[in-house]
C-alpha positions in Angstrom: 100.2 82.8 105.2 101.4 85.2 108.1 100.9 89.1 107.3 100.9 92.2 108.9 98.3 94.5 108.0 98.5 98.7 109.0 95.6 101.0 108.6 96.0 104.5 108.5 94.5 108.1 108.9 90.6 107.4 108.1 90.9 104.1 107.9 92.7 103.4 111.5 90.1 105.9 112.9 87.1 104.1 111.3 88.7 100.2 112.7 89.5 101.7 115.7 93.1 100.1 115.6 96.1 100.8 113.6 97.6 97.3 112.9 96.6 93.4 113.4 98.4 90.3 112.3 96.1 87.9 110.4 96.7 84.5 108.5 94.9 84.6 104.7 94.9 82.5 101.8 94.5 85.9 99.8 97.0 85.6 96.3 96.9 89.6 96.1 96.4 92.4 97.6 93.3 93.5 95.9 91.8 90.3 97.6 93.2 90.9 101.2 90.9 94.0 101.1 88.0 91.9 99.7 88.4 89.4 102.4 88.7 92.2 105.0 85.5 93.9 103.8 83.8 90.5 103.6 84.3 91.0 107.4 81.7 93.4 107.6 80.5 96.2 109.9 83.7 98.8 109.8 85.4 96.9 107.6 82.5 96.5 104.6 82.1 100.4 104.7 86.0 101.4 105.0 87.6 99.2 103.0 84.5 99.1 100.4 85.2 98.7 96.6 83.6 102.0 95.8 85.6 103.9 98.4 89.5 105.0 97.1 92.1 103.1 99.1 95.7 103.3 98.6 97.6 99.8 99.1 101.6 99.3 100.1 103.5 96.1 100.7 106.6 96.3 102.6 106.3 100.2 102.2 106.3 100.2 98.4 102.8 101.0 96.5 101.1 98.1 95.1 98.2 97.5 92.9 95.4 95.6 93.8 96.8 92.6 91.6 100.3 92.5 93.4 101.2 89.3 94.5 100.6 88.9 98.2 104.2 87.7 99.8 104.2 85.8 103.3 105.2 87.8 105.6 104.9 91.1 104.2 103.6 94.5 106.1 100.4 95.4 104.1 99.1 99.2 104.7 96.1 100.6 103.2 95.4 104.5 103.7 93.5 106.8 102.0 94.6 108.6 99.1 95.8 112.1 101.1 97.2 111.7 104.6 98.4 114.9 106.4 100.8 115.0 108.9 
């Protein structure tokens, strides 16, 4: 399936971009970011299990076993973004 993916704050700056459009076969979220960290290099380290990422579909928080719609916006951002 289709879906948009946004980084932000940290995690943009670490991937050096703030959004992509990607097909997955990922059923949740929780393994999006496993199959984006599987990418490695950038990706391994900022999306890590160990490291504390906040998760959003279509602008509405989600837990790593939400279900994974096609077409949805996916952000990830650290837990405290400033303005």
């Amino acid at each position: 399936m289709q879906v948009t993916v946004r980084y932000f704050a940290s995690l943009r700056e670490a991937l050096g971009k703030g959004s992509e459009a990607l097909d997955t076969d990922a059923a949740t979220l929780g393994a999006l970011r496993r199959e984006l960290a599987a990418r490695g290099g950038a990706y391994a380290e900022a999306l890590a299990p160990t490291r504390a990422v906040r998760m959003a579909q279509d602008q509405v928080m989600a837990a790593d076993s939400e279900p994974l719609r096609a077409g949805a916006e996916v952000a990830f951002f650290p837990p405290v973004t400033g303005g």
